[in-house]
N, C-alpha and C positions, 0 to 999 in steps of 0.2 A: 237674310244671310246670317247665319250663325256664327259667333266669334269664336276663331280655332283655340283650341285647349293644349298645355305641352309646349317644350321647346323642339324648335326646329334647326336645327346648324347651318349654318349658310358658308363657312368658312373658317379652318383654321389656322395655327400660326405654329407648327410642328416644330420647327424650328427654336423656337423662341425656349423652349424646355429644354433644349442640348446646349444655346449659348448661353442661358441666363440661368442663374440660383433664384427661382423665385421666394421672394418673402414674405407677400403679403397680395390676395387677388379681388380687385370688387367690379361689381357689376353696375356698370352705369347704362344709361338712356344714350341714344343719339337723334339730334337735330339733321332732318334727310328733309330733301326735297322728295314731292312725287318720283317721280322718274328715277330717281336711286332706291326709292323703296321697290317700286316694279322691277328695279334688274335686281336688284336681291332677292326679291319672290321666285325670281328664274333661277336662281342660286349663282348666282356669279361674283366673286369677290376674291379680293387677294390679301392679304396679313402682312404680306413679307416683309416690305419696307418700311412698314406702318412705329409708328410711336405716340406716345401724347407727353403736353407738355403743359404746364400752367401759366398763363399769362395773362396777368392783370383781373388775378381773382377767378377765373375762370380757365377751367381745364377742355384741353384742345384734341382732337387726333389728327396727327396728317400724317401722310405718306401713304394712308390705306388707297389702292385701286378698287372702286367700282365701276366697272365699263357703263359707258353711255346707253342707257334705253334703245333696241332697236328702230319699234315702234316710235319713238318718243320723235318732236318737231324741233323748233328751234327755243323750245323750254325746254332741252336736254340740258343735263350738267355736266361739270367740267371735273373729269375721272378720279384727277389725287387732290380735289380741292380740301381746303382745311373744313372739318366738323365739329362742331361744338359737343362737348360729354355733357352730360346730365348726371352732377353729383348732388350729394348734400354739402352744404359749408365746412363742415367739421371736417368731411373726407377730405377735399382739395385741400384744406390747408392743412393738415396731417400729410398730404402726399407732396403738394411743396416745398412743405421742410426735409423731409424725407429725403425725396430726389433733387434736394439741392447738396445731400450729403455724395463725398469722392465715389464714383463707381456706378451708383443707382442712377436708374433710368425708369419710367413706364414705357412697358410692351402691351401691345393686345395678344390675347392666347386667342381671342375666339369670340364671333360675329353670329348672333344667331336672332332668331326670333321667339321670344317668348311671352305667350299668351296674346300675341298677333301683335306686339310691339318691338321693337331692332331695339335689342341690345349688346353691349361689348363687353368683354372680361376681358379687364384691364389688370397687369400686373405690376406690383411695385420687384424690381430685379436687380440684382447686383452681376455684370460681364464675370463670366468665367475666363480662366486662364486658360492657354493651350493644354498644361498638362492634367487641369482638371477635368476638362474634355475626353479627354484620355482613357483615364481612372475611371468615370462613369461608364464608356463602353466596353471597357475592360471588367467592371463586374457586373455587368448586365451578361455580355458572352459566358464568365465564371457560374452566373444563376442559370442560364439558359442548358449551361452544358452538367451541371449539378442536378435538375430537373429531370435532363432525358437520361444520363446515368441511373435516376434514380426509378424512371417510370419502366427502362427495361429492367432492372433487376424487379419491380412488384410483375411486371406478365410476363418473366419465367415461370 
């Protein structure tokens, strides 16, 4: 069997880019049992409630859903249990002190596979305000509607 090439996305966290001002994104490893990796080969996973956190040197994710293996017996795993990230030293305590600072948090953007290993992109975020929220889909609509002004005045 040949080792697949490329990443594959399994899941992302859409969300996470209209609540949070991202600052900084790294890509870590995760510690999976069997039967989480087969239900993510099926592409099944959820971002939503997901975060990581550091504790005792070692950086964590919890809240992610990955559903229980269909096939799987009574070695299935338990769906938002806590998973261990795969950093180097330097990152975790660079994101430590970080996200010990007012406001910042780690989000996951995004669950994929790459080069047939489960990795996370992990984001260092600071909570947007309501009216920030705001202001960004307000000039997103401004560029949206600047664009199609613009594409029918070129095909008259």
């Amino acid at each position: 069997m040949a080792k697949e090439k490329g990443t594959n996305v399994v899941a992302r966290n859409r969300k996470a880019r209209h609540d949070y001002i991202i600052e900084d994104t790294y890509e870590a490893g995760l510690v999976l049992t069997g039967t989480e990796v087969k239900s993510l080969r099926q592409g099944r996973a959820s971002l939503v409630d997901g975060f990581a956190t550091i504790d005792g040197g070692e950086a964590w994710l919890e809240g992610v859903h990955i559903p229980e293996y269909h096939q799987g017996t009574w070695t299935n795993h338990a769906a938002r249990r806590k998973r261990k990230l795969l950093l180097h030293r330097q990152q975790i305590d660079k994101l430590a002190i970080k996200s010990r600072e007012t406001g910042h948090t780690l989000v996951p953007l995004q669950l994929y596979f790459k080069d047939g290993r489960a990795k996370v992109e992990i984001a260092l975020a600071k909570g947007k305000r309501e009216y920030d929220k705001r202001h960004a889909l307000r000039e997103r609509q401004d560029r949206r509607e600047a664009e199609r002004a613009m594409s029918l005045r070129m095909n008259r």
